[in-house]
C-alpha positions as CSV (number, residue, x, y, z in Angstrom):
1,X,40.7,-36.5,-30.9
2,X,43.6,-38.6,-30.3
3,X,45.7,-38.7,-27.5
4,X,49.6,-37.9,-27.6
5,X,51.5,-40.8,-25.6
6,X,53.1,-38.3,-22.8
7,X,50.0,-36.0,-23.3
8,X,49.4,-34.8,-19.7
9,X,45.7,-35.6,-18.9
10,X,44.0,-32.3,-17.8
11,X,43.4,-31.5,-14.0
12,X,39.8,-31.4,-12.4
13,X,39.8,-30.1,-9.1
14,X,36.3,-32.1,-7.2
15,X,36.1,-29.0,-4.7
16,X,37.1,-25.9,-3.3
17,X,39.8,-27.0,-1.0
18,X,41.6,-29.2,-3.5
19,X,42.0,-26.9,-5.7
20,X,43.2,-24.2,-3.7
21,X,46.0,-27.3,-2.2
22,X,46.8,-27.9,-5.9
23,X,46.7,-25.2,-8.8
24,X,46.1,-22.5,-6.4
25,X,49.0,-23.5,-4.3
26,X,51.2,-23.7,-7.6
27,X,50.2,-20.6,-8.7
28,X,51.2,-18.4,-5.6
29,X,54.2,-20.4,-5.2
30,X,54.9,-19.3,-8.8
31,X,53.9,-15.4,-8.5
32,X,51.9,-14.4,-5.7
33,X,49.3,-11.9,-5.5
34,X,48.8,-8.3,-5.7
35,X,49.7,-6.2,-2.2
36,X,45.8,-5.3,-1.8
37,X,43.1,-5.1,0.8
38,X,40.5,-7.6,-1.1
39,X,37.5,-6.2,0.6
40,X,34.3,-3.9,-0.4
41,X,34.3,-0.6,-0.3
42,X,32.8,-0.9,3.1
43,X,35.4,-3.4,4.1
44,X,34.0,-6.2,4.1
45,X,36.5,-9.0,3.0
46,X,36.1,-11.0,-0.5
47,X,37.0,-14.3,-0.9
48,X,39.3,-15.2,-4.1
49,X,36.7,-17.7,-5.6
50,X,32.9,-18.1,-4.5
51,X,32.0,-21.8,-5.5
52,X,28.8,-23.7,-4.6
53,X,30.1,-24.3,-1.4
54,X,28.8,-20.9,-0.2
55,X,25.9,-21.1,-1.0
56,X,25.6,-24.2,1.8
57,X,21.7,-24.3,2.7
58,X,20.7,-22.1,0.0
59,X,17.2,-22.9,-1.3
60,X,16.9,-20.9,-4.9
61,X,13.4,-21.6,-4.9
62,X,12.7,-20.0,-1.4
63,X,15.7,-17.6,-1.3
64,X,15.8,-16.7,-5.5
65,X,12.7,-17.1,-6.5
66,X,11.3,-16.0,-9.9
67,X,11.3,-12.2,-11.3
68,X,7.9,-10.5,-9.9
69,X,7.6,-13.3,-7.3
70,X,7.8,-13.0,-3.4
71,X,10.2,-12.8,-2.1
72,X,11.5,-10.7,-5.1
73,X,15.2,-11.0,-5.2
74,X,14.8,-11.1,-8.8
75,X,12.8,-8.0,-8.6
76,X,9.4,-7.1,-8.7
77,X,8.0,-7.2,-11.9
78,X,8.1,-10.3,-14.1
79,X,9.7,-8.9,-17.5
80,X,11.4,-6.0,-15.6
81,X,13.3,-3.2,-18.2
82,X,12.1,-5.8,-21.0
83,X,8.5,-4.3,-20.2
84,X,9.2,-0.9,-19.3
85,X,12.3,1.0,-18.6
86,X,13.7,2.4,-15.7
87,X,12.2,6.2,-14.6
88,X,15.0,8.5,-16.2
89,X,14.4,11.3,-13.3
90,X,17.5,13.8,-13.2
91,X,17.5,16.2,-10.3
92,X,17.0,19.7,-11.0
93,X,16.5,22.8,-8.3
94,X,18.5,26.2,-8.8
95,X,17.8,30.0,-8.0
96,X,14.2,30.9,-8.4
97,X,11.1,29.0,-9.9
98,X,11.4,30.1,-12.9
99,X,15.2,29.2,-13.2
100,X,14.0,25.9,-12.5
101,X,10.9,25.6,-14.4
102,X,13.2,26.3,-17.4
103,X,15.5,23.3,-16.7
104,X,12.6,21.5,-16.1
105,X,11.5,22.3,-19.6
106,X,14.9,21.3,-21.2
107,X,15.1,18.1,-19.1
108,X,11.6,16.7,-20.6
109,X,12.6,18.0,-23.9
110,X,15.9,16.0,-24.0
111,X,14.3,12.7,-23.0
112,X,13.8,12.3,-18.9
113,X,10.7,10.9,-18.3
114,X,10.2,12.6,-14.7
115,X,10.6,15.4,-12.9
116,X,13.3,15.5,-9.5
117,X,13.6,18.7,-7.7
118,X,16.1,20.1,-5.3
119,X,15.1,22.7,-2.9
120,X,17.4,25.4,-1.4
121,X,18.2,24.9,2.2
122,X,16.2,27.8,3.8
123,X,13.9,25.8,2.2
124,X,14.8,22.6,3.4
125,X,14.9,23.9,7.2
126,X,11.5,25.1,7.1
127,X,12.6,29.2,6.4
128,X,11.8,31.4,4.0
129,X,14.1,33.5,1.8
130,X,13.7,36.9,4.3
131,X,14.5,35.2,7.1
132,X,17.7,36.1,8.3
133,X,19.3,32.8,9.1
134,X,19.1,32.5,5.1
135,X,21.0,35.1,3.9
136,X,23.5,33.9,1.2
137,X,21.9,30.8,0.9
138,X,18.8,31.9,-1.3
139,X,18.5,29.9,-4.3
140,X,22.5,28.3,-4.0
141,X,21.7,24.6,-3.8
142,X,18.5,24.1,-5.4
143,X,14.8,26.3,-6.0
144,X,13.8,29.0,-3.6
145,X,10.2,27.7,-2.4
146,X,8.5,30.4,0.1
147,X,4.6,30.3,-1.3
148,X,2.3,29.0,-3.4
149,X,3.1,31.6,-6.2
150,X,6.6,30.0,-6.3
151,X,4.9,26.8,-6.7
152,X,2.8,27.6,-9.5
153,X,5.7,29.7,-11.2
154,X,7.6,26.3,-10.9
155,X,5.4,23.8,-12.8
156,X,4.0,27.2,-15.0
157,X,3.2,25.5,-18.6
158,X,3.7,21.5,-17.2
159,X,0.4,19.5,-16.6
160,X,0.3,18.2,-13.1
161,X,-1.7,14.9,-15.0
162,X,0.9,14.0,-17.7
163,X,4.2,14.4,-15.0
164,X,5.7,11.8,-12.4
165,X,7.4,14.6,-9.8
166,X,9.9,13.8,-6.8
167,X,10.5,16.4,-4.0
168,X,13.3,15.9,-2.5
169,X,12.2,17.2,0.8
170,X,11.5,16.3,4.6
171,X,10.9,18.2,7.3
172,X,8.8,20.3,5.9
173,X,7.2,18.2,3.1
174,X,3.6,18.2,3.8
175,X,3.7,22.2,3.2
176,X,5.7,21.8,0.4
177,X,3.1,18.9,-1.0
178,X,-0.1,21.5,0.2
179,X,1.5,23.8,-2.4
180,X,1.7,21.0,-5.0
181,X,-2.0,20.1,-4.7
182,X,-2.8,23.8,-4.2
183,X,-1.4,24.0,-7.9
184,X,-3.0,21.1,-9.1
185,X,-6.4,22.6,-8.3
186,X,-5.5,25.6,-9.9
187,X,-4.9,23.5,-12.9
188,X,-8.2,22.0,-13.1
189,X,-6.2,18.5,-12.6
190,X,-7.9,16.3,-9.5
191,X,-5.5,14.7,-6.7
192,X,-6.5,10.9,-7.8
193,X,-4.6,11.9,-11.2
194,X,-1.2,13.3,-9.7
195,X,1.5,10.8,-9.6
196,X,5.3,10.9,-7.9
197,X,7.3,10.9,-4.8
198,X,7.8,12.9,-1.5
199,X,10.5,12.1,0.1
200,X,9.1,13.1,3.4
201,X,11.5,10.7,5.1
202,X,12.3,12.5,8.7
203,X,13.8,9.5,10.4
204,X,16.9,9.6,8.1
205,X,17.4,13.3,9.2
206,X,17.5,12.9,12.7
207,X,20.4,10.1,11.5
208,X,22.3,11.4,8.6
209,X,21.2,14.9,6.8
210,X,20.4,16.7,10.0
211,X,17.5,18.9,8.5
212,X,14.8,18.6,11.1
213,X,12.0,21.5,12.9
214,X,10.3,19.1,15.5
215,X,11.8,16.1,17.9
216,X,10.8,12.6,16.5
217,X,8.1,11.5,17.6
218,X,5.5,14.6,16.8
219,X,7.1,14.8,13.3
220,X,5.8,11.5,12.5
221,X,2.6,12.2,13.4
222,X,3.0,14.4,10.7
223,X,4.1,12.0,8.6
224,X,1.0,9.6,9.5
225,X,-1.4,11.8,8.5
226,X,-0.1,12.8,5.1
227,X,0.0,8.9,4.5
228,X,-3.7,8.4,5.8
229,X,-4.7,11.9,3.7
230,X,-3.2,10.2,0.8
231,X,-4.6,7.2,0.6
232,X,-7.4,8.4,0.8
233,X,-7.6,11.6,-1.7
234,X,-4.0,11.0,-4.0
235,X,-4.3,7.1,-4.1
236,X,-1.4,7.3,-6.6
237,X,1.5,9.2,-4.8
238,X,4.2,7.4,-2.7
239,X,3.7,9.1,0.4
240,X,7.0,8.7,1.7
241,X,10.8,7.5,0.0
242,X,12.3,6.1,2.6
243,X,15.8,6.7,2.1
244,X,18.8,5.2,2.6
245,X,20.8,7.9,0.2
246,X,21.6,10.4,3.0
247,X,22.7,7.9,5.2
248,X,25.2,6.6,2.6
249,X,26.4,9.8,2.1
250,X,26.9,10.4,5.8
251,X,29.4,7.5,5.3
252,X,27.4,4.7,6.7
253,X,28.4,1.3,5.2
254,X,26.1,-0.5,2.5
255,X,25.2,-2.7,5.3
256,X,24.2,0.1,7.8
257,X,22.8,1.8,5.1
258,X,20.4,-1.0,4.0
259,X,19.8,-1.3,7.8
260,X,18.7,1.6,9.1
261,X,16.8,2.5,5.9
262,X,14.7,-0.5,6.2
263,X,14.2,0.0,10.5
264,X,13.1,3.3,9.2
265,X,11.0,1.7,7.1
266,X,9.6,-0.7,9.8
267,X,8.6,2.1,12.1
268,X,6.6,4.2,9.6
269,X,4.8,1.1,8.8
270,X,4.3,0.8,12.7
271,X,3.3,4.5,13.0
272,X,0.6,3.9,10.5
273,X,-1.4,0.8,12.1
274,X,-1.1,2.3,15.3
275,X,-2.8,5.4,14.0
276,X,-5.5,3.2,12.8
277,X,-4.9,2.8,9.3
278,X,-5.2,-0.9,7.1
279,X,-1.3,-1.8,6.1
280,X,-2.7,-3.1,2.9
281,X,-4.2,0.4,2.0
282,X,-0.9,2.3,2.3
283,X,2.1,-0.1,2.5
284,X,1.9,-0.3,-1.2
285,X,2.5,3.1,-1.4
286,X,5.7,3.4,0.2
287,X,9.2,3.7,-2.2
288,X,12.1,3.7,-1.1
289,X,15.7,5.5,-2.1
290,X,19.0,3.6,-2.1
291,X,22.3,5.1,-3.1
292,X,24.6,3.0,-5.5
293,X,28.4,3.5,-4.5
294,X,31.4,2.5,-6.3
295,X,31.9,-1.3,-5.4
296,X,29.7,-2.9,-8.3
297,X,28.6,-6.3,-6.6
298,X,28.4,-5.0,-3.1
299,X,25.5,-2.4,-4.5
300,X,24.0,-5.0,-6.6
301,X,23.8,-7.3,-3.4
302,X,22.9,-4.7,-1.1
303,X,19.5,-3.8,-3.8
304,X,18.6,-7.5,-4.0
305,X,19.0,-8.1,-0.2
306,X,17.2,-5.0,0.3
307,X,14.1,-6.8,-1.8
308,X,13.9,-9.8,0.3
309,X,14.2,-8.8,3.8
310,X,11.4,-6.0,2.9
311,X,9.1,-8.5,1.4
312,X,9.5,-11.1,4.7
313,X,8.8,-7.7,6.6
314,X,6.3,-6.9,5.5
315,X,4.3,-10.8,5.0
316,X,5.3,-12.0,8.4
317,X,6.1,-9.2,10.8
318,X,3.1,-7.0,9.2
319,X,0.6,-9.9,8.1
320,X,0.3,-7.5,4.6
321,X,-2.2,-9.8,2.5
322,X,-1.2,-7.7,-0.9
323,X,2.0,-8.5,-3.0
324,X,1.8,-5.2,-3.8
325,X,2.6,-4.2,0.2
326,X,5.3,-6.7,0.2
327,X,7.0,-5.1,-2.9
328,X,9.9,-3.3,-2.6
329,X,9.9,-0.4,-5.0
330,X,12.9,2.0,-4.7
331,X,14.6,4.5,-6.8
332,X,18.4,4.5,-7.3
333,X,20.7,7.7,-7.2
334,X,25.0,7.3,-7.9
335,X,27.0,8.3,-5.5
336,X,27.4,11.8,-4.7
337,X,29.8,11.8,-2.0
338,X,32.2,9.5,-4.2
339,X,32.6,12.2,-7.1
340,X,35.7,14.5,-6.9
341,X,37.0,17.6,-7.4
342,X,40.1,16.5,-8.6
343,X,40.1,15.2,-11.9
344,X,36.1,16.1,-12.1
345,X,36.1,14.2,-15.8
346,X,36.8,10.7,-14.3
347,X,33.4,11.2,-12.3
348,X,31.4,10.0,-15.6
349,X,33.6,6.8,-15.5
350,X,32.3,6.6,-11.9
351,X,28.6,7.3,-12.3
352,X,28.9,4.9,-15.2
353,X,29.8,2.0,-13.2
354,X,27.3,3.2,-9.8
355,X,24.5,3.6,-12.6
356,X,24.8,0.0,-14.1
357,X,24.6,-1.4,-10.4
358,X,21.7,0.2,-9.9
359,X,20.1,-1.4,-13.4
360,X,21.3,-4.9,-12.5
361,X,19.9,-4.5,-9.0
362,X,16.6,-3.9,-10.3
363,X,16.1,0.2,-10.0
364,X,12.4,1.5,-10.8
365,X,13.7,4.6,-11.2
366,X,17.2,6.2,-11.7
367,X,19.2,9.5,-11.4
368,X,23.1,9.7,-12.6
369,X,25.0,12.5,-10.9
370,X,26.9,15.1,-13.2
371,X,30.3,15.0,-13.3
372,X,30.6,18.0,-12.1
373,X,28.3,17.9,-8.7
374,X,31.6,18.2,-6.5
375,X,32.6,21.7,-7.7
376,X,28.9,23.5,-8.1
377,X,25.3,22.9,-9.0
378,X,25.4,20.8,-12.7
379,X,26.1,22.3,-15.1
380,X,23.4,21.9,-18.7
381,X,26.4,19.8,-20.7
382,X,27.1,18.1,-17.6
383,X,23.2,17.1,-17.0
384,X,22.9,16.0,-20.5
385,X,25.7,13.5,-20.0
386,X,24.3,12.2,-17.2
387,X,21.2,11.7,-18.6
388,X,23.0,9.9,-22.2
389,X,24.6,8.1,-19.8
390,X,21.5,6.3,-18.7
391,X,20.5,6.0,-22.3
392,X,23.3,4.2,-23.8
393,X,22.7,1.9,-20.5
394,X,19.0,1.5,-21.7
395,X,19.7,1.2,-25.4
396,X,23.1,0.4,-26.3
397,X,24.4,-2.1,-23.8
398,X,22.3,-5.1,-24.0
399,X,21.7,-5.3,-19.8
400,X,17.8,-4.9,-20.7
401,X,17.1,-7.8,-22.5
402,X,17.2,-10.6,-19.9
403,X,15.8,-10.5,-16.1
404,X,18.1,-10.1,-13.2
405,X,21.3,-11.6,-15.4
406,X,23.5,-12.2,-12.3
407,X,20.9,-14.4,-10.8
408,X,22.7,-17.7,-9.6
409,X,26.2,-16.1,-9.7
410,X,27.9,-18.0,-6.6
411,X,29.1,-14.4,-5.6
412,X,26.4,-12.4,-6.0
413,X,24.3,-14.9,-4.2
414,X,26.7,-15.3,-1.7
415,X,27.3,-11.5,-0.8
416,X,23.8,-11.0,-1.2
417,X,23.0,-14.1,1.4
418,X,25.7,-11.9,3.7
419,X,24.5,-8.6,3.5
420,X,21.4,-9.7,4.2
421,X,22.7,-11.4,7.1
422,X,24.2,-8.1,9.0
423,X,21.5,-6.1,8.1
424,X,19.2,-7.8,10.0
425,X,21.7,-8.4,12.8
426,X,21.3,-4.6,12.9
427,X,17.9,-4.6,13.1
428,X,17.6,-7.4,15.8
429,X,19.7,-4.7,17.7
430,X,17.5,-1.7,17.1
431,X,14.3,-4.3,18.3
432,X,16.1,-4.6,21.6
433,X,16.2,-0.5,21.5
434,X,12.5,-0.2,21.0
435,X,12.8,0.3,17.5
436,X,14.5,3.2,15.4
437,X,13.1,6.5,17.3
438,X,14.6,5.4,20.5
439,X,17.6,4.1,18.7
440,X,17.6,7.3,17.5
441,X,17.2,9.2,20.7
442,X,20.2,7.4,21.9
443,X,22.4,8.0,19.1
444,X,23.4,4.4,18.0
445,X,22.7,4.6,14.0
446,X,24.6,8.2,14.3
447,X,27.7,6.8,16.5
448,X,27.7,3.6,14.3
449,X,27.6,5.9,10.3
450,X,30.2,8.5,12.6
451,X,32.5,5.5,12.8
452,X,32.1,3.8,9.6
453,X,33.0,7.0,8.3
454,X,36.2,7.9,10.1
455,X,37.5,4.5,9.3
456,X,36.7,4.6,5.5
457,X,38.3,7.9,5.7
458,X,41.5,6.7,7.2
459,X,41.7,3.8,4.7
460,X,41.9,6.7,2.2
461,X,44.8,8.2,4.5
462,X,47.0,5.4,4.7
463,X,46.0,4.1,0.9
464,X,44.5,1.0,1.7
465,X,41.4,1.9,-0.4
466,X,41.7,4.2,-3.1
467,X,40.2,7.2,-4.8
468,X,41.4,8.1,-8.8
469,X,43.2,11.2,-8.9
470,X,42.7,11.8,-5.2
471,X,45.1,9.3,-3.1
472,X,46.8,8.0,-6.7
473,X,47.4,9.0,-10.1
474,X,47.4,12.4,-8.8
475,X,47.0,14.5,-11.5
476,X,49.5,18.2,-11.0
477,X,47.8,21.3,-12.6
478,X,44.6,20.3,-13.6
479,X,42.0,22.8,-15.4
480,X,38.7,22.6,-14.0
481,X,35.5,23.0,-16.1
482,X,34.1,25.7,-16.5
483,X,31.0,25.7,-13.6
484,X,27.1,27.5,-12.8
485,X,27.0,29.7,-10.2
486,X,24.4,31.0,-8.3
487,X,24.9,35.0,-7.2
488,X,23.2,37.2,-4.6
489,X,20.9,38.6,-7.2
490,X,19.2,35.8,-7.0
491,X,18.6,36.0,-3.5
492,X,17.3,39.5,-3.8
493,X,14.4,39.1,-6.1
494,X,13.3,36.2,-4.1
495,X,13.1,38.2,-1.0
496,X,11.3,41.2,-3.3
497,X,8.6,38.6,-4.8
498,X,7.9,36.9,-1.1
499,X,7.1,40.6,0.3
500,X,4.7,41.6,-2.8
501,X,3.1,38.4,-1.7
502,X,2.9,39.2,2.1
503,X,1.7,42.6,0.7
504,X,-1.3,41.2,-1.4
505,X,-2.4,38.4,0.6
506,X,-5.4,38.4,2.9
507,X,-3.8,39.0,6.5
508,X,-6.9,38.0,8.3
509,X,-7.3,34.8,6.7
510,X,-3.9,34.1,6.3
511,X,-4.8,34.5,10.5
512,X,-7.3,32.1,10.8
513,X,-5.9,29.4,9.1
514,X,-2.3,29.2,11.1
515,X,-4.6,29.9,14.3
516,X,-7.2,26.7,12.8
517,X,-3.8,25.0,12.1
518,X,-2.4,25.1,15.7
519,X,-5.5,24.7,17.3
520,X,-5.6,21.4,14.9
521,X,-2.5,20.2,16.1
522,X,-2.9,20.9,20.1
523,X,-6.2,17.9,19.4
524,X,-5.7,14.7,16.7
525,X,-7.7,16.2,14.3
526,X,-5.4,15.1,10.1
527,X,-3.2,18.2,9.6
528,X,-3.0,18.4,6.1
529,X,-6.1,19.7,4.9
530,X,-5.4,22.8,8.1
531,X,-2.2,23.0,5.9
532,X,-3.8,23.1,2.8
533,X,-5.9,25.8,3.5
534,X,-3.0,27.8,5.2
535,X,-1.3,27.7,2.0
536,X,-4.1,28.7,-0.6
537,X,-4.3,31.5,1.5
538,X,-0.7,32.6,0.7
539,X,1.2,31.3,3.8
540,X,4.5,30.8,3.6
541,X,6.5,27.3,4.1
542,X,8.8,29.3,7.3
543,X,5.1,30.5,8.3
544,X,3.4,26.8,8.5
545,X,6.1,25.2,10.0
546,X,6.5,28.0,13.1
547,X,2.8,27.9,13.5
548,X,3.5,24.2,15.0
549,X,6.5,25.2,17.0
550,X,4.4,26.0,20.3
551,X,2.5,22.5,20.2
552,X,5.7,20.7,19.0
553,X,8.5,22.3,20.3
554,X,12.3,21.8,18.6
555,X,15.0,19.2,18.8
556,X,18.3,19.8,19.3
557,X,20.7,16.7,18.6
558,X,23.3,15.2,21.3
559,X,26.6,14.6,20.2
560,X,27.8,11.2,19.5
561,X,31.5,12.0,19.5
């Protein structure tokens, strides 16, 4: 093309700091910028333009990588969602077993491909539905679990061999799993076929959920021998999701959240060489659980991070010899603590946008909140857009047809370089502790989640961050959707079925397996099969877990305040 005489030849800036002296500087000049804090949502600040420049000493072959090569920051498998899709797995955990096992049904009916469930908290704590430190809490935030006949009425009519299941569940997990294989026999279906996810993670309760029966150190000898009963009897369940949800929802940053997850991480790996077992024959069995928040490239960065620090873990700190043990492998929920009463219909919008972080970070598996989690257990409408909105993700929007598409991106790799960064600043610090339990026992991760969380919330105070419909474009007189609740009734016929139980059972073998269990757990002999038995003969979860108590003992937290 021809040049006009006068024609003003185009400008090239060479680098960042020309540019921001030149057309930058000409810009402001000319209007400015918006009043705003330009930081994450856990403040840390963003530049206005990532360039090559910060990336100094980055080395993609040794810091990128290739999809399904160490050190996996372009995730584990080579062709990702272009092989398989993400897990679909959509929590679900209300009144009684059989409430549950019916929305169950309806989820694997209307597509999800595997099964999440909620417990109630009596549950949770280790009580059962007639204890009196449950009353009016029976079957409110998820199932009602007190024996084995719960358990079979909650997987009645769903093969144990053709299910992936996630039980969301700590401190007392391993009676909870006991009840799952106890139905698996029952089934006819042998432990090397079952296949999911027990949370099981007690380190994160002692930080951020608070749902604990025994101090720290004799629950994870708990936790030890589930892992070394596992691998050698279920080769195919993840023993433990180490999660880093709950201590996002405690209001940790995505830093301390990635942090402390992965410490936790590094001392159940610890806990099981020092009780003897091969890393290699249960490292690869580990998951883990992140939560995706609402600042779109800080979650992606925090996931990819999260990938690479894990696999260097576990290869050089561990000496794993299998990729498979230097895999991360983690499952994805949106952001519970971000949804909102107010306006409850702008919580899809939300999930939307923590969901599709969660897919570009390279979930295995993936659960969208309903939009109406902030007022009362999720409604069936409300489930089923959650669970479309993962579908039009998978099928509509094109983000599954290339691998890890933000690879290369000077900000993503930048923020991912920095996360990376603090988190294991963080975890240099806990080292120094002794590692997480002692950390633990001297409240740092609490203190430092208790003041991440007051500052976020002042930011929302004085409107430096903002929440839709909350702290701006406050909505007056809104209608609320209509909402399931959970009454007493519920409650009641728990408590009837648990005593026809304790009525039927055999009392004098019920005996000798808490006394066997006990005795088990005064010497070093694997607790789980003493549980096991204990719960085939009708035991309930409050009845396991306070068979330990004299051996164990309790914890009771410090402040941190």
């Amino acid at each position: 093309m021809k040049k006009h005489d006068g024609q003003m030849k185009p400008r090239q800036s060479r680098n960042k700091d020309e540019w921001e002296r030149t057309t930058l500087a000409e810009q402001l000049d000319r209007a400015g910028e918006r009043p705003a804090d330009f930081s994450t949502v856990s403040s840390l600040p963003i530049e206005r333009l990532a360039t090559s420049e910060d990336l100094d000493g980055w080395d993609p072959g040794t810091d990128l990588g290739l999809p399904g090569e160490y050190p996996y920051t372009r995730g584990i498998h080579p062709t990702m969602y272009r092989g398989r899709l993400w897990t679909m797995r959509q929590f679900a955990g209300f009144g009684s077993a059989a409430d549950t096992n019916e929305r169950f049904k309806y989820l694997l009916d209307h597509g999800q491909t595997g099964l999440s469930t909620a417990f109630d908290l009596p549950t949770l704590m280790g009580r059962d539905s007639d204890d009196e430190m449950a009353e009016g809490e029976v079957g409110k935030e998820g199932v009602a679990i007190d024996t084995l006949a719960d358990m079979e009425r909650l997987f009645d009519g769903i093969p144990l061999d053709q299910v992936s299941t996630s039980m969301t569940i700590n401190a007392p997990a391993a009676v909870i799993f006991c009840m799952y294989l106890a139905v698996a026999e029952k089934q006819g279906v042998s432990f090397e076929k079952l296949n999911g996810t027990l949370q099981n993670d007690i380190l994160k309760e002692y930080i951020a959920q608070k749902e604990w029966i025994y101090p720290p150190r004799p629950s994870m000898r708990i936790i030890t021998d589930l892992m070394a009963f596992c691998t050698r009897h279920v080769p195919k369940w993840n023993t433990i999701s180490i999660s880093g949800y709950h201590i996002r929802e405690a209001g940790s940053t995505a830093v301390q959240e990635l942090a402390f997850t992965l410490a936790d991480g590094i001392a159940y790996v610890q806990a099981g060489i020092d009780a003897g077992l091969d890393v290699d024959a249960f490292a690869p069995r580990l998951s883990f659980f992140f939560n995706s928040h609402n600042d779109f490239f800080e979650e992606i960065a925090k996931l990819r991070a999260a990938r690479r620090i894990w696999a260097r873990v576990m290869r050089e700190r561990f000496g794993a010899k299998q990729e498979r043990s230097w895999k991360l492998r983690f499952h994805t929920q949106t952001a519970g603590c971000s949804l909102t009463a107010q306006q409850p219909h702008n919580n899809i919008v939300r999930v939307t946008v923590q969901a599709l972080a969660g897919v570009l970070g390279g979930t295995q598996s993936l659960h969208t909140d309903s939009y109406d989690e902030a007022l009362a257990l999720p409604s069936d409408d409300a489930v089923t857009v959650a669970l479309r909105t993962q579908q039009i993700l998978a099928e509509e929007s094109g983000v599954t047809n290339t691998v890890d598409p933000l690879a290369g991106s000077y900000f993503v790799e930048s923020l991912t370089n920095r996360v990376e960064r603090e988190a294991l600043d963080y975890i240099e610090r806990i080292d120094a502790m002794g590692g997480i339990v002692a950390a633990i026992e001297r409240g740092y991760p609490q203190k430092e989640i208790a003041d991440a969380s007051y500052k976020y919330q002042h930011q929302l105070e004085d409107g430096s961050k903002t929440i839709v419909g909350v702290n701006k474009y406050v909505a007056e007189n809104e209608t609320r959707p209509r909402i399931l609740r959970i009454d007493d009734s519920v409650g009641h016929k728990q408590i009837e079925r648990l005593a026809r139980v304790k009525a039927e059972r055999d009392a004098d073998r019920l005996d000798a397996t808490l006394a066997a269990l006990r005795n088990g757990a005064e010497g070093d002999e694997n607790l789980i099969p003493l549980m096991l038995d204990a719960v085939r003969a009708h035991a309930t979860v409050g009845e396991v877990c306070q068979a330990l108590v004299p051996v164990f003992g309790t914890y009771q937290e410090s402040s941190v305040l």
